[in-house]
Every structure is written in C-alpha cells, then in structure tokens.
C-alpha positions as CSV (number, residue, x, y, z in Angstrom):
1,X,132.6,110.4,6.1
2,X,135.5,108.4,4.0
3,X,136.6,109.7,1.0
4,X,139.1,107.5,-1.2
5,X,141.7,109.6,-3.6
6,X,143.2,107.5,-6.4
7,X,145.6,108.5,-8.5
8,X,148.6,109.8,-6.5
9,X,150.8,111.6,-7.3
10,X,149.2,112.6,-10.2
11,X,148.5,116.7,-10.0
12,X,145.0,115.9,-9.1
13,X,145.2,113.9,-6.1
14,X,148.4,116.2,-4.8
15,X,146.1,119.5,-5.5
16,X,143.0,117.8,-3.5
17,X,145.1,116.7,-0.8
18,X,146.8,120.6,-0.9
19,X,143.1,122.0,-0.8
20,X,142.3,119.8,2.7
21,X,145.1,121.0,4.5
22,X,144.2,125.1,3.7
23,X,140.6,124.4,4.8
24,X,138.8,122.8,7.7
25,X,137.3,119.6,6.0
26,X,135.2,117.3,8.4
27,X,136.1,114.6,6.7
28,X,138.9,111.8,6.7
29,X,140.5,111.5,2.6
30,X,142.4,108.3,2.0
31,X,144.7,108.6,-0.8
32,X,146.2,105.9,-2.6
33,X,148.7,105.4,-5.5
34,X,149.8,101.9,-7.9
35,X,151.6,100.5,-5.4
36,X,149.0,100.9,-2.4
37,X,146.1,100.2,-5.3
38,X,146.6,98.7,-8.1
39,X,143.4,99.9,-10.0
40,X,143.9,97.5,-13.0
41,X,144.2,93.9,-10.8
42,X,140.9,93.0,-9.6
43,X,142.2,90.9,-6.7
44,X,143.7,94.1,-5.6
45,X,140.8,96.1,-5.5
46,X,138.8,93.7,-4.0
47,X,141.2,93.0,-1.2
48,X,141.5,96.9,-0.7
49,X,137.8,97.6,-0.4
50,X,137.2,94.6,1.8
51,X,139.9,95.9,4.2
52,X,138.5,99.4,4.0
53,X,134.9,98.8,4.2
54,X,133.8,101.8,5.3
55,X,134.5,103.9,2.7
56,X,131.7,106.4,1.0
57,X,133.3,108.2,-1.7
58,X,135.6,107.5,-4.5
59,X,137.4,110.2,-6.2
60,X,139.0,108.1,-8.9
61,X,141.9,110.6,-10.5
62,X,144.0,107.6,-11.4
63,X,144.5,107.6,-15.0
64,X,146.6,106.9,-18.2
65,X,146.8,110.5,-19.5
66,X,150.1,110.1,-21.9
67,X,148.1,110.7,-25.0
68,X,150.7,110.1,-27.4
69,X,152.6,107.2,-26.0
70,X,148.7,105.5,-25.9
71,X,148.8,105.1,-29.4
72,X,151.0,102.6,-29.3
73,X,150.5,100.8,-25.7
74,X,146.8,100.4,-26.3
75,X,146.5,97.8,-23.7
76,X,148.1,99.6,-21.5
77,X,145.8,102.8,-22.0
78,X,142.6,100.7,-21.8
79,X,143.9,98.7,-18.4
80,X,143.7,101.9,-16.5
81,X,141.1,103.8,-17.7
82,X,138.7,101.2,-18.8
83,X,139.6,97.8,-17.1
84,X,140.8,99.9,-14.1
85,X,137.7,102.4,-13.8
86,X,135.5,98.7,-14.0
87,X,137.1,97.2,-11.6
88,X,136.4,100.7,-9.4
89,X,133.0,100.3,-10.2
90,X,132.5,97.1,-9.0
91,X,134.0,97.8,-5.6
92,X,131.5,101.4,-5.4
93,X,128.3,98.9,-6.1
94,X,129.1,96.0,-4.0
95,X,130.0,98.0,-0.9
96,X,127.3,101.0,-1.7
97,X,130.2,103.6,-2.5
98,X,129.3,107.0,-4.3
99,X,132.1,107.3,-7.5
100,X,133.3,111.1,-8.8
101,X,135.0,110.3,-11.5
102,X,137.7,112.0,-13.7
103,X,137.2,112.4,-17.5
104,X,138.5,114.3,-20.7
105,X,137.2,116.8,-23.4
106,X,138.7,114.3,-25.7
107,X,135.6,112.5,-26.0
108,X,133.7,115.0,-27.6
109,X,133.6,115.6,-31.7
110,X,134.2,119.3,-30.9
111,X,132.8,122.7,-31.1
112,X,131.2,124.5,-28.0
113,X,129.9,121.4,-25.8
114,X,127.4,120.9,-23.4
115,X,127.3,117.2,-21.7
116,X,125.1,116.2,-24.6
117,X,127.4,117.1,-27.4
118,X,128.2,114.3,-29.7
119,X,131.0,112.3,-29.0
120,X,133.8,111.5,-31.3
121,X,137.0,110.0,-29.7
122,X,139.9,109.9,-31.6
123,X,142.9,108.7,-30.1
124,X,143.2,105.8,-28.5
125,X,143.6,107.8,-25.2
126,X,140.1,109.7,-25.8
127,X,139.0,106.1,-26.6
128,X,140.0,104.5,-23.5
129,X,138.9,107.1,-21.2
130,X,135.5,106.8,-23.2
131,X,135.3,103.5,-22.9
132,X,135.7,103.7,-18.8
133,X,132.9,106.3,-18.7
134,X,130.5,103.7,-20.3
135,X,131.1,101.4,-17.3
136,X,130.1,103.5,-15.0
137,X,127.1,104.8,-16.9
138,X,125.9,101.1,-17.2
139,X,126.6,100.6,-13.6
140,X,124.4,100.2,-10.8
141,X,126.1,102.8,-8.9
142,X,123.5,104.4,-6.7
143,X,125.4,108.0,-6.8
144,X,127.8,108.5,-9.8
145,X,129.1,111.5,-11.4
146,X,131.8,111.9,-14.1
147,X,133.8,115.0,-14.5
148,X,134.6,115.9,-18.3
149,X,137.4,118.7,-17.9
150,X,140.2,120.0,-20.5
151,X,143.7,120.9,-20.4
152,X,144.8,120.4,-16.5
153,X,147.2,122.5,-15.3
154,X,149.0,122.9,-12.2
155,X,152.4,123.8,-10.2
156,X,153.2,120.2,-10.0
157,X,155.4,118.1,-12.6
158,X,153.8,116.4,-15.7
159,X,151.5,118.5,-17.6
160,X,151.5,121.7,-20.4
161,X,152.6,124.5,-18.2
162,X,155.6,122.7,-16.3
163,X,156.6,121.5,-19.5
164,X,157.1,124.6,-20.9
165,X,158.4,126.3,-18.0
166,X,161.0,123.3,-18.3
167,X,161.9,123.9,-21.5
168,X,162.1,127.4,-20.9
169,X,165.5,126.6,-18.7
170,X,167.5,126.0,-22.0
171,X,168.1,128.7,-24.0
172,X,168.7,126.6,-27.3
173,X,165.1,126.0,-27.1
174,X,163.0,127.3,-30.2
175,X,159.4,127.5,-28.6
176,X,156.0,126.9,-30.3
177,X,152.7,127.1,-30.0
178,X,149.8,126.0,-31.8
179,X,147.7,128.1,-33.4
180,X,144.5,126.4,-34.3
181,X,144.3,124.2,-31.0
182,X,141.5,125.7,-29.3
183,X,140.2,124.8,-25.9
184,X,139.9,125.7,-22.2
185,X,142.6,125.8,-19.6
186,X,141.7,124.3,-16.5
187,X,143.9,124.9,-13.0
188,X,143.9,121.1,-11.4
189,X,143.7,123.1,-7.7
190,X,139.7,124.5,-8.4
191,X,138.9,121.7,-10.1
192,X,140.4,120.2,-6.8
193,X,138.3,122.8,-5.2
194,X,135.0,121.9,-6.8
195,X,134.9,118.1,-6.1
196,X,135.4,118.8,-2.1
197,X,132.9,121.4,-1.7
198,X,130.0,119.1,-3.0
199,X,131.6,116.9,-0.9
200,X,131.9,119.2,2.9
201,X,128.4,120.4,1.4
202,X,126.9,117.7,0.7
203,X,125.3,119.2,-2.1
204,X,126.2,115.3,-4.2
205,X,123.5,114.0,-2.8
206,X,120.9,115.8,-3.9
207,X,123.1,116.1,-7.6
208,X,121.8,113.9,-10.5
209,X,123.7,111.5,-11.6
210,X,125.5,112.0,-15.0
211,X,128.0,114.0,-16.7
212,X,129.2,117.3,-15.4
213,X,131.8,119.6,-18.1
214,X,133.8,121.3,-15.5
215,X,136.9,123.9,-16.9
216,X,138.5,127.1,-16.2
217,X,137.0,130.1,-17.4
218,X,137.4,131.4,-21.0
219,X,138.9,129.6,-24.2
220,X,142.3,130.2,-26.2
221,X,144.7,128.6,-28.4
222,X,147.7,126.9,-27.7
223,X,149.7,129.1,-28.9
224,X,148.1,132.1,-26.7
225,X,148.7,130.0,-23.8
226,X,152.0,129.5,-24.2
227,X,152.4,132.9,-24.8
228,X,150.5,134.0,-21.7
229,X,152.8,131.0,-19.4
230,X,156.1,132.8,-20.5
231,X,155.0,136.2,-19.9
232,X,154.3,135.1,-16.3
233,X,157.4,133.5,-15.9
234,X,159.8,136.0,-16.7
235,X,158.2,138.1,-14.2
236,X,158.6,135.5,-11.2
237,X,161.4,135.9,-8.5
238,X,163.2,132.5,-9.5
239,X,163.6,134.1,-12.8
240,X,164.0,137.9,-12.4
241,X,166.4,137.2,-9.2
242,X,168.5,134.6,-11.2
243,X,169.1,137.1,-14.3
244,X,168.6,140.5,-13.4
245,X,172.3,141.4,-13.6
246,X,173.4,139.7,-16.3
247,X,170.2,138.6,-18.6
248,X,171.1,140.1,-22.1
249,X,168.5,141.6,-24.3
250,X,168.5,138.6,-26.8
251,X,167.8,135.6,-24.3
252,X,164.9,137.9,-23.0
253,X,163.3,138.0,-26.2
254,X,164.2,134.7,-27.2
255,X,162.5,133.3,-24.2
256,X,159.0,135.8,-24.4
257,X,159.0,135.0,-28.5
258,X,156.7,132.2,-29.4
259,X,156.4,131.2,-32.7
260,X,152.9,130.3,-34.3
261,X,152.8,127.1,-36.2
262,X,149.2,125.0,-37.5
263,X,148.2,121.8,-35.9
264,X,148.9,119.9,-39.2
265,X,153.1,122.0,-39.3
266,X,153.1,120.7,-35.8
267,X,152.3,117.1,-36.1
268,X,154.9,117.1,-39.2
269,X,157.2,118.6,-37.2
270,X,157.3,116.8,-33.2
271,X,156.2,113.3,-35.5
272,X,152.6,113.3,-33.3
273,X,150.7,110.8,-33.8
274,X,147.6,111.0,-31.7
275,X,144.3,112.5,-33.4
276,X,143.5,115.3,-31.2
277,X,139.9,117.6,-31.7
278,X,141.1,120.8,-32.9
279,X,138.5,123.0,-30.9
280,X,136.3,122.1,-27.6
281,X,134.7,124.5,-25.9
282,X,133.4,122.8,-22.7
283,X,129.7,125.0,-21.9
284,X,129.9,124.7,-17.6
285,X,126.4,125.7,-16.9
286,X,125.3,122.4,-15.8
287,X,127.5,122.7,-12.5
288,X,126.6,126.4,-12.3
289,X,123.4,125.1,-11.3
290,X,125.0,123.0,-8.5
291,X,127.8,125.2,-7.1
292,X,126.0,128.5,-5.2
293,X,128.6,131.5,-6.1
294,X,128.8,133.0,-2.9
295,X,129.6,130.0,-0.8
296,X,131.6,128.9,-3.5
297,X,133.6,132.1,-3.2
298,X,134.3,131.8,0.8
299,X,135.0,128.4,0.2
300,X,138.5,129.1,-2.0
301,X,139.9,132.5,-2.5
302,X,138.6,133.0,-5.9
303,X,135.6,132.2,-7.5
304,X,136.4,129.3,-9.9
305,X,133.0,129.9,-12.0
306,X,133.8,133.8,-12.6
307,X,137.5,133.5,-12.6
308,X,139.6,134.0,-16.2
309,X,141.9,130.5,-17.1
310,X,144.5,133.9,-17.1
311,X,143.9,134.8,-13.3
312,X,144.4,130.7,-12.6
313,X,147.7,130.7,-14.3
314,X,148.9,133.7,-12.9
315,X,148.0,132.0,-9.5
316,X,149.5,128.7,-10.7
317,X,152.9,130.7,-11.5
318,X,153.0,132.0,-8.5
319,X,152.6,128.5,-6.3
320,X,155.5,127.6,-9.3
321,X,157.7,130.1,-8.4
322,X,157.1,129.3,-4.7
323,X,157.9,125.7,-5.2
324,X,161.0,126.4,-6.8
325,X,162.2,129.0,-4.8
326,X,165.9,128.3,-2.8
C-alpha cells in the first residue's frame, strides 16, 4: 500500500515520517511539501496524481495554521485549507483514493465536544479550515475521515511549546499565560501514532466515515501549560548543564514565574485579533471505539488513550532537549 503525506515540514508530517522509521511499517509513505505539491493549483495536483497513480491513502497535514496572520490574508487562509483540501478531494475520488484528513477544535462553539457538538467558527482560520471539511463531507469519497484535534505540540519548530521554550532563551522576557483559555494539549507524535496504526491495521476500512475528535489526554489552561513547559525545561540537560555554575537565584525564578493574565488583558495586550473559543473540551470516545488499547499500547511506548497531555510533554521535552543537545 501507498500512503501520500502532505504537509512537510510541518510538525505533522516530520512526526509521521519519525514514527515509520521506529517501527516496522509494511507500507511505502510518500511525503510531499509546496514545492513538490502545490495543494492550492489544480493543474498541480492533477499532474501529481496522474503521475502517481497508484496511490491509496492521503494523509493531508498540509495546512494554513497561522491563526492570527489569517485574519488579514483571507484568501490566502481559504486557498489552502479550502480550495487546497478541494482540489485533494478531487484527486482521492477520481483515482479511488481513501483521504485522513487534518482538522481543528476551532470549529466548534465550545464546551465539552463530541463530533456532534455545534459548530461555531470564529476566525477566519477556524472558518477556512471549516470550510475544507465541508468538501470533503459532500464528496464522493468512498473512505474519508477528518481528524478534529487541539493545540499540537511537538519538538519541532512552529507551534506553543517551542515558542515558549524560545522565548525562554532571553531573559528580558516577561512570560504569560492565559488563564481562561481552556483546552486539550495534543503531542503531534501520537497523533502521528494514531493515523498509522489504522493504517498497518487496517482497522480504516472497516471505520465509518466521518469525524473523529482526536487529543491528548486531560484539559488545562494556557496558563497551566506554560507553567507545566517551563518546569520541564529547567530540568533538561541543555539547560541545567548550560547554567549550573553560574545560574543566579533571580533568572531561575524569573524563568519558572508565569504570570496569569485573562483572555480579554491578553488580546489588549499582544493587539490579537483572531476570535478564539475560550474553552473546548474535545470528548475522544468515538476513536476509543476504534483503537484496541492493548495493541495500541505495543504499537508506541505509551498508551496515547490513557496517557496525561503532562506525561506527552514531558516526553516531548525530552526529544527537545535531545534535538538541541551539542
């Protein structure tokens, strides 16, 4: 079997491609970023799936996920995850292609949220990324499945944890976290993890097509993850090694202090402009169904469905710190 990865090198795709190389995976992945396909040009993606014809699955983790610079580049938002996820869709029903597709917990109006919950996008991003699901939910996609999840996370560049960890290197930095931001962290490697074992199982094809809530275990605020992130971090090697000797008392606390501000103090503050729900739950028990825990469990080291969003960071830090290591 052929399985197409979009999306490179978006976190995603780099922690899919890191989860085929620690386990034996029958199957060939194909991954593929702008330049190698350009989701958003339809001459492109036809040309692409006409020379790769043989393709079975689509895991499409390409996206436009800068939420606040999509409030003012709307068409630039809606190219990739609406024009670009149509023009996906297109290529999975004329060449008979099963689609997994990557969605938000933007979409929904809030609250603890099962697949069904109502729907109330905001931004333009939670728009967009709405407005690509209903493609492929109209489609004539014979096996489809789109993955809502919430607040990725990984060791790789471009999302909450490395951002803090960068801004963690300057100690002129005044930290904050909101408080009244509630959702679920989600480590991009099971997530990773989840989409190839229903793949090496097979167990898609006996899956109903539809929408699947898929997050890290447990709920907290912004500002309790933030908290949690530099209270790893200060324990790492490529910190404790660097400042052991001379680390004063002061920058230590500076750097584990977070200070508590409301959503409204922080869109005052950092001039935010994108709408954002300010609590979604995502309720998982529609993939429990799917995933079978003890398979699941030999499949990765930990057990994705069981596991704390803590235990995921603290493994997260660690593949950080080992990253960064000289």
């Amino acid at each position: 079997m052929k399985i197409l990865v979009t999306g490179v090198p978006g976190q995603l795709a780099h922690c899919i491609y890191d989860e085929i190389q620690s386990h034996f995976i029958r199957d060939e992945f194909l991954f593929t970023d702008k330049k190698t396909l350009d989701i958003t040009d339809f001459s492109c993606v036809d040309n692409f799936f006409t020379e790769h014809n043989d393709i079975n699955i689509v895991i499409n983790c390409a996206a436009y996920t800068n939420v606040e610079k999509a409030e003012n580049d709307i068409v630039g938002a809606f190219q990739v995850n609406s024009r670009g996820v149509k023009n996906i869709v297109d290529a999975c029903e004329k060449y008979d292609i099963a689609l997994f597709h990557i969605s938000t917990d933007y979409v929904y109006e809030g609250g603890i949220c099962m697949e069904d919950a109502p729907l109330k996008p905001l931004s333009i991003y939670a728009q967009s990324k709405r407005d690509g699901e209903l493609h492929i939910e109209k489609s004539n996609i014979k096996k489809w499945f789109i993955f809502r999840t919430s607040w990725l996370f990984s060791e790789y560049d471009g999302n909450y944890v490395t951002n803090i960890l960068k801004k963690a290197q300057d100690i002129t930095q005044i930290m904050y976290g909101v408080t009244d931001e509630i959702g679920c962290p989600t480590y991009a490697r099971k997530l990773a993890a989840i989409l190839i074992n229903l793949i090496d199982t097979e167990k898609y094809i006996t899956m109903e097509n539809g929408i699947y809530n898929v997050c890290g275990g447990g709920y907290t605020s912004r500002y309790e993850f933030t908290k949690t992130i530099l209270g790893g971090y200060v324990n790492l090697p490529i910190f404790t090694e660097k400042y052991t000797n001379d680390l004063d008392y002061n920058y230590y606390a500076k750097l584990l202090h977070v200070n508590p501000i409301t959503k409204v103090e922080a869109y005052k503050m950092f001039n935010l402009k994108a709408p954002r729900p300010d609590t979604v739950i995502l309720n998982n028990k529609k993939i429990h169904s799917v995933i079978d825990y003890d398979e699941y469990h030999n499949f990765i080291t930990n057990d994705f469905m069981r596991d704390s969003w803590e235990n995921d960071l603290a493994d997260c830090l660690t593949r950080y710190n080992e990253l960064h290591q000289d």
